[in-house]
N, C-alpha and C positions, 0 to 999 in steps of 0.2 A: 358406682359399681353396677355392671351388668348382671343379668338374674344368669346370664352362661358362665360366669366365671367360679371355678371348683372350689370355692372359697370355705375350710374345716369351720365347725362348729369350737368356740374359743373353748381353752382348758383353762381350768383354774383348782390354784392351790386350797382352797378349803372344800374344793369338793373332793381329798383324796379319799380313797376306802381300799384296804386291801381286798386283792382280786379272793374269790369265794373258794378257787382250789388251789393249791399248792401244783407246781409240776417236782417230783423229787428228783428222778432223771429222765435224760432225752435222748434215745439211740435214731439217729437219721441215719439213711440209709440214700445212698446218691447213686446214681448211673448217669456217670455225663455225658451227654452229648449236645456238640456244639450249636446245633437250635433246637434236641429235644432232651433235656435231663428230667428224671423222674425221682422224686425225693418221698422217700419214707421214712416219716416220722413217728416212732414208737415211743410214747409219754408216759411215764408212772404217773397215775393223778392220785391226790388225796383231796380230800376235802378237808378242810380246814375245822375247827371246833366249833365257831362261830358263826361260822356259815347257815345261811336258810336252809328246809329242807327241802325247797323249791327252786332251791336257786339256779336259773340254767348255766351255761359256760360258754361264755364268750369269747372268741376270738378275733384278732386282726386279721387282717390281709390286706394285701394290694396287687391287685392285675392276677392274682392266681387261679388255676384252674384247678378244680378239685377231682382227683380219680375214684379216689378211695374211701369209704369214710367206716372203721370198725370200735367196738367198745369187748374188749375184752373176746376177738376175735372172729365176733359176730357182724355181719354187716347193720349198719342203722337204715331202717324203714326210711322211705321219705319223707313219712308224718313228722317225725322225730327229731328233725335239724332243717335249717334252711342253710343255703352257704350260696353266697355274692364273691367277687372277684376280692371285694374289701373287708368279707366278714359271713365267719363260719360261728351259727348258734347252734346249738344242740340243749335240745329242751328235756328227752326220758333222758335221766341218770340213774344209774345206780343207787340203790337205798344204802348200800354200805360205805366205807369210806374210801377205800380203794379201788381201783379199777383201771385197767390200759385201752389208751385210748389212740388208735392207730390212722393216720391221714395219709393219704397219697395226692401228691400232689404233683403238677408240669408246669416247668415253666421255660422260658425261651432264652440262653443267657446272649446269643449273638443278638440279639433284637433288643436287648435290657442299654439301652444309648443312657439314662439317670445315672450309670453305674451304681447303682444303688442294690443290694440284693446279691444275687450271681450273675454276673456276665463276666464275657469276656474283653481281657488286655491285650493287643498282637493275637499271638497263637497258646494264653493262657486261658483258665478259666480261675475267677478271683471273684471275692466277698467285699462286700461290704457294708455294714448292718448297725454302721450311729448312725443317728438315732435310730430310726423305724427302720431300718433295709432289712431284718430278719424275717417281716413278716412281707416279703418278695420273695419266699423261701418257700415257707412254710405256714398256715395258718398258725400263730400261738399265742399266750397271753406276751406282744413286742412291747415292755416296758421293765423298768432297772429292778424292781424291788420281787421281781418272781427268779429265785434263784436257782439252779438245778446243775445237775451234775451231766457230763455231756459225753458220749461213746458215739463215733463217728465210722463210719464205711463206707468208703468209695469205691467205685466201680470206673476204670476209664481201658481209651484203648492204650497200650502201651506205648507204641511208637508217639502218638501224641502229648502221651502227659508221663513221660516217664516216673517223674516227683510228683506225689501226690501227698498232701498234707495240709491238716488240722491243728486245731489246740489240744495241748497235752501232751503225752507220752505216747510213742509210737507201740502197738501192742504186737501186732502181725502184718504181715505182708505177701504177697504171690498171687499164682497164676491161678485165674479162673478154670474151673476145670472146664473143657473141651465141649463137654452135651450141652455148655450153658452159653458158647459162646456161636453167634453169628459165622456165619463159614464165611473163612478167608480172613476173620478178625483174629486179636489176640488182646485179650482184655487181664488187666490184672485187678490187686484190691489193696487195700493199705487201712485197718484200723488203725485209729487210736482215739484213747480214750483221756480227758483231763479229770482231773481226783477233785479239786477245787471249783462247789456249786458257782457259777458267773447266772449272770445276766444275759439274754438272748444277744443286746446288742454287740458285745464281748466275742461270739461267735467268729468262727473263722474257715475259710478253707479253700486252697490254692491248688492247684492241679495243672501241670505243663512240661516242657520241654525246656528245663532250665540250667545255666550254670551254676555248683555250691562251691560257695569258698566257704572253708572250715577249718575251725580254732578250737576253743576249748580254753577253760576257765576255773580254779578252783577257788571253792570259796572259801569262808573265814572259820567254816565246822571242817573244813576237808572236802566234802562232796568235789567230784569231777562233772562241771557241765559241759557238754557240746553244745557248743558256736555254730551256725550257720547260718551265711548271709546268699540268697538267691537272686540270682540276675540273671539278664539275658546273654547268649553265650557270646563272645567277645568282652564283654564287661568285668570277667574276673578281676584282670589287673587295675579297679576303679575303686573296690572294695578295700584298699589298707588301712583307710585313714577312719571310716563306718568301725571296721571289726575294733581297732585300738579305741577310736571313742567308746563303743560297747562295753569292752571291758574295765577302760577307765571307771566308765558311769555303774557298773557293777561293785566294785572295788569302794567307790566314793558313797555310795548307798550304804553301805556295812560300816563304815568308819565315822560316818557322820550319824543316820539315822539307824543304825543297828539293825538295816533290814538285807536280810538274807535272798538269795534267788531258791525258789523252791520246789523246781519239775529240774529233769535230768536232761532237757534240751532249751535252747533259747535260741528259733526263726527270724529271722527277718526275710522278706521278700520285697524285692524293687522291682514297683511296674510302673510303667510309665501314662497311666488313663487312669485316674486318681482326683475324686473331688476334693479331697481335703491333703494334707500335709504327710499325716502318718496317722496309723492307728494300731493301738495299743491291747488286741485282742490277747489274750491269755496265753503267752508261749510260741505265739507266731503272729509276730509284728507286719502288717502289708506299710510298704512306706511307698510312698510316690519317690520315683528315680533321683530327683532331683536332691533328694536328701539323703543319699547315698552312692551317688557315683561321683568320684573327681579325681583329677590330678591335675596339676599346673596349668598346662595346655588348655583344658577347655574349664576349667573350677576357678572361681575367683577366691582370694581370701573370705570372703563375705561366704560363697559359697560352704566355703570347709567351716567354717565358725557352725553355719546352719545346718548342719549334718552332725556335728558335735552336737550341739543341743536338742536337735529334734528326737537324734539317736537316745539323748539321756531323756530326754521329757516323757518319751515314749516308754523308756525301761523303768521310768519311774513309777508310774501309772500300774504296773505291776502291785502295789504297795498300795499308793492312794489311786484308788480308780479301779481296781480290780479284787484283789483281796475284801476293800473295803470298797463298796459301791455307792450312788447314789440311791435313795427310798425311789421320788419321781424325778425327772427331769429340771422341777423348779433348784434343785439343790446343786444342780450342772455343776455352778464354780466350787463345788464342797470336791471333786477331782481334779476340774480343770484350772481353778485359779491355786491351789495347793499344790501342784503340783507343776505349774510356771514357776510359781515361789522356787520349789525345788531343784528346778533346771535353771533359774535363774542364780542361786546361790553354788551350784555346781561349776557354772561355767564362770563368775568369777573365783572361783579358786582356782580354774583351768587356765584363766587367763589375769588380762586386768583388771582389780578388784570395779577400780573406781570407773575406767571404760566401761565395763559390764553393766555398772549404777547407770551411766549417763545415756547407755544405748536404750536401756530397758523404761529408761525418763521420757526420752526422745520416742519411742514408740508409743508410750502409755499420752501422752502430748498430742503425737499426731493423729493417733486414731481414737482413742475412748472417750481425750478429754470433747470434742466438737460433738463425738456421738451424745455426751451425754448432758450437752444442751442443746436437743435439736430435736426434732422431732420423731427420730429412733432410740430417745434415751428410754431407760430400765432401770429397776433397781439390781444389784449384783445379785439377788435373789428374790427375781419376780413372782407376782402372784397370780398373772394369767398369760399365754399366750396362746396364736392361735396354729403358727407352723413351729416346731421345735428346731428345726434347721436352719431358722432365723435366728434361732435365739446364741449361735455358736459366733459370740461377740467380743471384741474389745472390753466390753465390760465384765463379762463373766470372766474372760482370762485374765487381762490385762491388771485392769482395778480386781478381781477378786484375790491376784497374787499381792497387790499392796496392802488390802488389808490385811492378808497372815503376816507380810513383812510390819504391819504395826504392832501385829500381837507379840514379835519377838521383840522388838523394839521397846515395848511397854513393858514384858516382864523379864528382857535379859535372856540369853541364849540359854543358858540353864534351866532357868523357869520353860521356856518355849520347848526345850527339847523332854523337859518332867511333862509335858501336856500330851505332846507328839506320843512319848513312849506310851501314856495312858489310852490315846487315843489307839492304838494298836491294838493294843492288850483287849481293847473291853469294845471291840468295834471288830476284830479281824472276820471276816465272815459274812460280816451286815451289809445290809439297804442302810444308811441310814442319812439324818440331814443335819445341818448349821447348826442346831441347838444341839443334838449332841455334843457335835466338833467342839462346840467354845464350853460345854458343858466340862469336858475333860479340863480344859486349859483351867477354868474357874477353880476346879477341884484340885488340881494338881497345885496350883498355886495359893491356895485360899484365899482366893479375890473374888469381885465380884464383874463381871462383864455385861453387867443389859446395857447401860450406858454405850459401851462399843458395839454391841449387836445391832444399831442403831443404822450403821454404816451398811448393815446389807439389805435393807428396807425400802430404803430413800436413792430416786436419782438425783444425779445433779452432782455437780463438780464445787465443793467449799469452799469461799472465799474468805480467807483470812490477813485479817490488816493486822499490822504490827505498828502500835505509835510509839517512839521511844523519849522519853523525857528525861535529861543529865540535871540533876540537881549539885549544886555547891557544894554538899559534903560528900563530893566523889560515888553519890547513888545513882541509880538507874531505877525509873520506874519504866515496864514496858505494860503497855494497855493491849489487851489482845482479844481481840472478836472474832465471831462466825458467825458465816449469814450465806444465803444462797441464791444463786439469778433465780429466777420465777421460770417455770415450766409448767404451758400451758393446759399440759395435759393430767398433771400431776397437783392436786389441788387440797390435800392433808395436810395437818400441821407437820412442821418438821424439827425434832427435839431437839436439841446439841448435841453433839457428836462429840466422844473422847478420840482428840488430836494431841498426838505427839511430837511436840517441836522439839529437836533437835538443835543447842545453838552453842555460841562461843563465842568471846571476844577476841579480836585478833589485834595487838600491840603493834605499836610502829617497828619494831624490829621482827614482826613476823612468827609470833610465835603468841600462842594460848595466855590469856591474861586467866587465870582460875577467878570462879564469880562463887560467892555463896550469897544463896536464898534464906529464908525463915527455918528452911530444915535443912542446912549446909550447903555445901559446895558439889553444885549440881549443872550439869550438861544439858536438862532437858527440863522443860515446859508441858506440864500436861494439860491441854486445854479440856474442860470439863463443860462449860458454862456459854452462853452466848458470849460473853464478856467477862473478863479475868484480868488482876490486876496481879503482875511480879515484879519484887522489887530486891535489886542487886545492888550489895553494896563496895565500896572500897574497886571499883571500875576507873582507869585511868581517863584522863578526860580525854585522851586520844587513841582510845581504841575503838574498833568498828564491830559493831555486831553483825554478826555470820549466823542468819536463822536460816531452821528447816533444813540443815547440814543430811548430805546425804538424802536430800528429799524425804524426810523420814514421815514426810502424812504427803497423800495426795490432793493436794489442794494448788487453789490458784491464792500467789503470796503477796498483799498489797505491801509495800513497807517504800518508806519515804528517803530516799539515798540518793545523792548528788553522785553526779558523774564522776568525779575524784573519787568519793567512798568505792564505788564499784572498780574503776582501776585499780584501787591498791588490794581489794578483794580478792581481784583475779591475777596478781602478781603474787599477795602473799598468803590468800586465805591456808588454813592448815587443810582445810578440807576439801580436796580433789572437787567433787562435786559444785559447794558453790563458787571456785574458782571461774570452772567451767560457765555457771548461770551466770555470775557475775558480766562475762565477755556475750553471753545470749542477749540479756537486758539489755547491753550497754547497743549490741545490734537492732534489736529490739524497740528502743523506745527511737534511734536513728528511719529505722525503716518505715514506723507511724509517723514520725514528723513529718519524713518526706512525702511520704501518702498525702500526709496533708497538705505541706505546700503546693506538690502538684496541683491537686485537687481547684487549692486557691489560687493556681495562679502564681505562687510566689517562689521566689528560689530557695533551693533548700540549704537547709546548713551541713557544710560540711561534718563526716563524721570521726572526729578528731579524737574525741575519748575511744570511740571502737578500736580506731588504729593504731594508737599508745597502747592501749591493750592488748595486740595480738601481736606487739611490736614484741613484748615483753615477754611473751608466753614462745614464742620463735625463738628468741634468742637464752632464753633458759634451758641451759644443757642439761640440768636436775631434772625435768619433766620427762615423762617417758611421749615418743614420737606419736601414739594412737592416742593418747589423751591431747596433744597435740593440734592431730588431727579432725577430733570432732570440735576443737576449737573453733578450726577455720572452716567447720562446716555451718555457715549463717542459719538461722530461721527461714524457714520455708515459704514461697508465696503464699502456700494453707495456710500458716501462724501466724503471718500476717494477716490474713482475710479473717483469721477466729479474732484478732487483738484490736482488727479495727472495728467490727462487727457489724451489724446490720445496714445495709445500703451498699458495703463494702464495693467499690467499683475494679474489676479483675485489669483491665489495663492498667491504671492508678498504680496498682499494686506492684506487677511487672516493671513500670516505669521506675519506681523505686529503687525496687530490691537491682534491678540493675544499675542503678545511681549510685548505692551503695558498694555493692559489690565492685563495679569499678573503681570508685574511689579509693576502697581499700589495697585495689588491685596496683593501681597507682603511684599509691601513700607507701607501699611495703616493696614495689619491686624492683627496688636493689637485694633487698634480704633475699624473698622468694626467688630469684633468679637464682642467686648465688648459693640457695639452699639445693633447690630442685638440678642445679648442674651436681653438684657434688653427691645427690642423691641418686640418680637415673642410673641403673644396671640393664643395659637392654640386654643379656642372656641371661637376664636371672630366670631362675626353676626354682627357686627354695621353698618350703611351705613353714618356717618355721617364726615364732613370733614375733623375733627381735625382724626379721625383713618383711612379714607381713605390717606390722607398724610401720618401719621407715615408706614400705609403699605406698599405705593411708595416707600418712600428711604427703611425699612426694604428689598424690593423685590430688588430694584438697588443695595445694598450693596451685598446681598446674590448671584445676579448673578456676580459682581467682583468675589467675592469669589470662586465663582466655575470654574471661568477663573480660576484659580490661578492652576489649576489640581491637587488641593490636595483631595487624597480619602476622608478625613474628612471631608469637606466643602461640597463633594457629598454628602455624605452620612445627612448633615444639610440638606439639600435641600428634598433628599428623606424620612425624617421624615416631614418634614413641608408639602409634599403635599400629604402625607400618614392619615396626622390627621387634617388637616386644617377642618375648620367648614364654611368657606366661599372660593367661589371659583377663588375671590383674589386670594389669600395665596396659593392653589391649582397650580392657573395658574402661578405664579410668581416661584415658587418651579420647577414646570417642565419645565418650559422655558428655565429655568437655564440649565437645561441638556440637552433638547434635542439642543438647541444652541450649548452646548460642546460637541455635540454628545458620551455621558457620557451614558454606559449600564446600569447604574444604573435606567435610564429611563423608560425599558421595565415592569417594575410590577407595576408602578402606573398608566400608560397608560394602562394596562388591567386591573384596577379596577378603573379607572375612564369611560373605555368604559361599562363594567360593571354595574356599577349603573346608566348611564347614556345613555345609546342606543337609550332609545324609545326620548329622547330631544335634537332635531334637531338642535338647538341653540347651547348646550351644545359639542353636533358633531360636530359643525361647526369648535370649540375651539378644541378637537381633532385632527381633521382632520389637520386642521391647524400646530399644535404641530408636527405634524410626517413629514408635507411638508417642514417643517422647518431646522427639524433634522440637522447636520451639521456630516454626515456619510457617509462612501462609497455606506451603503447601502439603500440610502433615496431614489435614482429613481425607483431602483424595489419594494421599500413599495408603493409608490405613485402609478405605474403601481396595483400592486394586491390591492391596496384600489378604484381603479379605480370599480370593483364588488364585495366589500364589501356593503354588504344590506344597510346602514346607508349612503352614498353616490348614488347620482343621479343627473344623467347629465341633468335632468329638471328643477334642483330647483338653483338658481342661486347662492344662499350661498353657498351652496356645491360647485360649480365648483372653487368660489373663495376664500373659502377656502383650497381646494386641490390645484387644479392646478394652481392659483394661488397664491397661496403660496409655491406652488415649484419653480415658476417664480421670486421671490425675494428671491429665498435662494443663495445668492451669490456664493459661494463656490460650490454647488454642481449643480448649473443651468448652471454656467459654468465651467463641466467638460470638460479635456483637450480637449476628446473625439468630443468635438458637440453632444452628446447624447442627453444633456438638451434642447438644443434648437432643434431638431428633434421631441423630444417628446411634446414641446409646440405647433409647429407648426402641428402634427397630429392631438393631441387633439383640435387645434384650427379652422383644417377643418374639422374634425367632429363635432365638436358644430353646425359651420358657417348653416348648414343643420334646425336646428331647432330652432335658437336664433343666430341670425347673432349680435344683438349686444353687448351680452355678451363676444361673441369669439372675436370681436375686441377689447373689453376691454381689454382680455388678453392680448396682444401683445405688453403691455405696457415693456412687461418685456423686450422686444429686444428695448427701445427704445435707450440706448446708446450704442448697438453692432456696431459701427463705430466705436469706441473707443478703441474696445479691441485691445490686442496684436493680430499678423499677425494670426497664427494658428486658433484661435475660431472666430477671426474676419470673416474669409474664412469657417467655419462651419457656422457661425448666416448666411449669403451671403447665402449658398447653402440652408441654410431651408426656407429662404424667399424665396426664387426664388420658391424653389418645392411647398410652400402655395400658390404663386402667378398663378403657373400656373395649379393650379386645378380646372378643370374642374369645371363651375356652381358657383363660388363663390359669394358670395354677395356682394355689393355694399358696406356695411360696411368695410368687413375684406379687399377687394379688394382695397378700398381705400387708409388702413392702410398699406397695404402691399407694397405701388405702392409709398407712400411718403414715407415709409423707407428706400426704395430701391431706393428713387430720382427718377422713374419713374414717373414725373406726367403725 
């Protein structure tokens, strides 16, 4: 580390202390203008009981310039306070407990490039304040557990921001009076005020020249809410499918968790200059475009799926995340992993249950599990970090929703929803953390949970073996451990963990053998112990065990099964799920072998159980087509580089997965032809599920086929995204190629850039497609798309579609060269300049460069090192750079 790098002094969980004043409410006051707004902020202060009678009052900042500084209408002397662009102290206080405390503050929102704070989208003016962006506002106590009630007044000109809007209820509205306004302007104002204390970060408020589409919702007491969804003007018609999810996930919240909507309006706004996904401010949601505009033409299914769920995850947050807030930051997943749980469990009722299980697997596999042996692992509820903006992880989401999905798993949707409702009841209002949350579930249940609290402590991914023993009088003894890889950074004893295995015998005729245990006829295994012995008896000697159904604990599963047991798994298990793992493995342990005969030298063996298995899963008309579909979606060159581990060589790998994948391309393609002719609809427009599925597997088959490197199958591929009517089929078509980095590529990428240049969105997909590529010549595309007009290092889609997408292009991010990772760490200190937390986003891509073989291993090493010691870096990237490098 260089002594120039902005590198935060770390936080840590046991130094918390509540802040010494309370704020009870907060009236700002805004006049915006496009590089000078001037904000007044009018604070009730109290002092708290406990408080010193010397205690001064602290505030954040960042980059702010202070105007104003009064206490109860009086200006403060100089003596009095000191205030930095980072941090406003104020030393006389008040002897008594109350008093208002009033700051004026300027800041620049056209010149705010972090989008963090206020600035500007296009020709709006928009917020954004997780974590810290509140105090880019205003100096205040920016952290979750200072609650306050919030009245809002804007000031703009009219013609430019016609819609002006905050959190809460709109109180008044109109025209500046005349003496007050600039000659030749015309200024108007817009209160409003929210009734429910939030949190700074919670904060909201959008101001521009927008389109509203408008709806309206009644709830399960009667209440009439207004709907409105804001876009830019042309976009109206892009909003049906945003407002119908909304009210679905409105509807589904009341029916399931008995939580009501509670202001008389619910915002959303789509902009399209957006660090993060959506965010869930109190009564007016900002959501980046992407998760809000589609139709056919330029939306893929994938696209409308993630607009459904972003829409509900975000209305969820309403409940858990808002209502109910975090104490500090360490408690992140106590909103965000409860509240994935939630959107998770919504959108399989929305949709396929068991699809929904296996996509939310698949994501939790490829990003948390790698994170969380490597040198950016965490526990889901750490004890120190040093940028909070780092810490909006895989792990906090992803695993922190697995383990609410244990807790319902352990005590049964009844029990879970007796916890839930407590947990409401006796939390609505609060900061509060984990111990409470499982506190409720314990009480409601009369159990006891330290044992599973265990889980949010500890990183690291658990390894659990299953040995199974068939004894002669028809019993089964199964021996079951836990244990965990070593992480070198994490060096505490680590207790056992209560794991819920989920399992079942499945009969030669495909159906549930019932087992009973020591206390009856039971489905599930609760692991308590490093090691556990259960024993079943009256098991036919020919049925297969089906463990961990439904992934019902997040762990890595060792269990000893011949290729035949996994076939007949994946043809007859009862459980959706390890049908699906069943055909993963069976790819799985194919794609390591081949790894390794390359490696040696030797030829590999064909993969003849994979192909029986997917032979069997195609021709079952009982299956639904998307479950199907991610059948014939292989293991990813990542999962393989996580399965083969340390040394891992990224060609080897490649070499592979394409041996494979061909073979199977091969083995199956009489089916797949015969499937994908009878499949292909080239005018299809539909968005609805049964043709969104036929499309999935139609698109998984088609990219087999093009593995296969037969011209013809190319050449399928490039009529389907030549004529496609939706941009499904478009995208599914070219994917196919630019994956095989197949020339046939080059003419539909310039007639899809073509009709599509002026939509951002649609570019994004582009952009993406070429970062993809799997070519020699994908780094210099990526470099000269770098000043291609349609690309800009301001808008944060664009970056992560480019450049982050050349960061997961396996094959060609690790060239032999270190080229790839030179070029991610340039662009990643160039970002750091004007969006420090996007550029650490990036760096996701080097998170398993310990792993590689020696050569690139020794190129990722030197590219960190040269980001690391660049001059001026930010606390973000600097962080990132300084844990991957074991530098803490």
């Amino acid at each position: 580390m260089t002594p120039q790098n902005r590198r935060k002094k770390a936080t840590y969980l046991s130094d918390y202390e509540p802040t010494p004043f309370a704020i009870d409410h907060t009236d700002l006051r805004f006049a915006l203008g496009s590089e000078v707004t001037d904000v007044t902020a009018e604070l009730t202060m109290r002092r708290r009981a406990d408080a010193a009678q010397n205690a001064r009052l602290e505030f954040d900042g960042d980059e702010l310039v202070l105007v104003s500084l009064e206490i109860d209408g009086k200006p403060l002397a100089e003596k009095d306070y000191s205030a930095t662009p980072d941090k406003l102290t104020i030393y006389d206080l008040p002897a008594s407990g109350d008093f208002k405390l009033t700051i004026g503050t300027r800041v620049n929102p056209k010149a705010n490039k972090q989008l963090m704070g206020l600035y500007r989208s296009g020709s709006a003016y928009c917020t954004q304040c997780e974590a810290e962006g509140f105090r880019r506002i205003t100096y205040f106590y920016d952290r979750p557990d200072v609650l306050s009630t919030f009245t809002v007044r804007i000031e703009a000109d009219a013609h430019e921001a016609p819609f002006m809007l905050s959190n809460g209820n709109m109180l008044e509205q109109g025209v500046l009076d005349a003496a007050d306004m600039p000659s030749g302007a015309k200024r108007h104002y817009a209160v409003w005020h929210d009734p429910f204390p939030k949190p700074s970060y919670l904060f909201a408020l959008v101001a521009g020249d927008l389109a509203c589409v408008e709806d309206s919702f009644t709830t399960q007491s009667g209440r009439a809410v207004k709907l409105q969804i804001f876009v830019e003007h042309g976009n109206e018609g892009k909003c049906d499918y945003a407002m119908d999810a909304l009210k679905r996930s409105m509807r589904w919240d009341e029916e399931r968790f008995g939580r009501e909507y509670d202001l008389d309006i619910f915002m959303i706004v789509a902009v399209s200059d957006f660090n993060m996904g959506a965010m869930e401010n109190k009564g007016l949601n900002v959501f980046n475009d992407k998760y809000v505009l589609t139709d056919p033409e330029t939306a893929t299914d994938v696209d409308y799926y993630g607009v459904e769920r972003v829409i509900a995850h975000e209305y969820f947050h309403n409940w858990t995340g808002n209502r109910i807030t975090c104490r500090e930051w360490f408690q992140l997943c106590l909103k965000e992993g409860l509240t994935v749980y939630r959107d998770q469990e919504f959108s399989a009722d929305m949709r396929s249950a068991p699809v929904q299980r296996i996509g939310d697997v698949r994501s939790l596999i490829a990003r948390q599990f790698p994170e969380d042996q490597g040198p950016l692992a965490h526990p889901v509820r750490p004890d120190v970090y040093e940028e909070i903006d780092n810490f909006y992880t895989a792990t906090i989401y992803n695993k922190g929703a697995e383990l609410v999905r244990m807790l319902a798993t352990i005590l049964g949707q009844d029990g879970f929803r007796k916890g839930m409702d407590l947990y409401f009841e006796r939390h609505d209002g609060d900061a509060t953390t984990i111990e409470a949350f499982l506190a409720c579930f314990q009480e409601a249940n009369e159990t006891d949970l330290t044992n599973f609290s265990h889980w949010y402590h500890q990183p690291g991914t658990p390894v659990v073996n299953v040995d199974e023993i068939k004894h002669d009088d028809g019993s089964r003894l199964l021996t079951v451990s836990q244990r965990f890889s070593e992480l070198p950074h994490f060096t505490e004893d680590r207790p056992a963990l209560t794991i819920p295995l989920v399992f079942g015998y499945v009969g030669p005729d495909g159906q549930d053998v019932p087992v009973a245990g020591s206390n009856g006829e039971t489905d599930m295994m609760l692991l308590t112990e490093q090691a556990q012995d259960f024993k079943f008896d009256n098991v036919p000697s020919d049925a297969r065990l089906s463990v961990n159904r439904n992934f019902s604990a997040p762990i890595v599963l060792e269990q000893n099964q011949e290729p035949e047991d996994q076939v007949f798994i994946a043809e007859f298990d009862t459980d959706p799920f390890n049908r699906w793992q069943a055909v993963q493995n069976l790819a799985m342990n194919s794609l390591t072998a081949t790894n390794a005969a390359i490696l040696a030298r030797e030829k590999p063996e064909p993969p003849l159980p994979l192909v029986t298995a997917l032979r069997s899963v195609l021709a079952n008309d009982a299956l639904d087509s998307s479950f199907k579909a991610q059948c014939f979606q292989l293991p990813s060159h990542q999962a393989v580089a996580e399965a083969v581990g340390a040394g891992f060589d990224p060609d080897a790998i490649a070499n592979a997965k394409a041996y494979i994948n061909a073979y199977v391309a091969l083995g199956l393609e009489q089916e797949m032809t015969t499937f994908y002719e009878k499949a292909l609809t080239p005018n299809d427009t539909t968005t609805d599920a049964a043709n969104a599925a036929r499309r999935a597997l139609m698109n998984a088959v088609l990219k087999l086929l093009v593995a296969s490197d037969k011209p013809e199958h190319a050449a399928l591929a490039v009529t389907q995204t030549m004529s496609a009517k939706n941009m499904t089929d478009r995208m599914g078509a070219l994917s196919a190629l630019c994956l095989q980095g197949r020339t046939e590529r080059a003419e539909p990428l310039v007639a899809m850039y073509e009709q599509f240049d002026s939509n951002g969105l649609v570019m994004d997909k582009w952009l993406g497609l070429q970062a993809v590529t799997n070519s020699d010549e994908t780094l210099d595309t990526v470099r000269a798309l770098l000043h291609d007009p349609v690309f800009s290092m301001e808008n944060p889609n664009r970056v992560r579609s480019l450049i982050g997408g050349f960061a997961s292009n396996f094959q060609q991010f690790n060239r032999m060269d270190g080229s790839g990772y030179q070029f991610l760490a340039r662009q990643v200190g160039a970002l750091d300049e004007q969006n420090p937390q996007i550029a650490a986003r990036l760096l996701e891509g080097l998170r398993s460069w310990r792993n590689l073989e020696p050569l690139r291993r020794n190129f990722a090493r030197l590219a960190l090192e040269k980001l690391r010691d660049q001059s001026g870096l930010s606390s973000n990237v600097s962080d990132i750079t300084n844990r991957l490098l074991g530098d803490s």
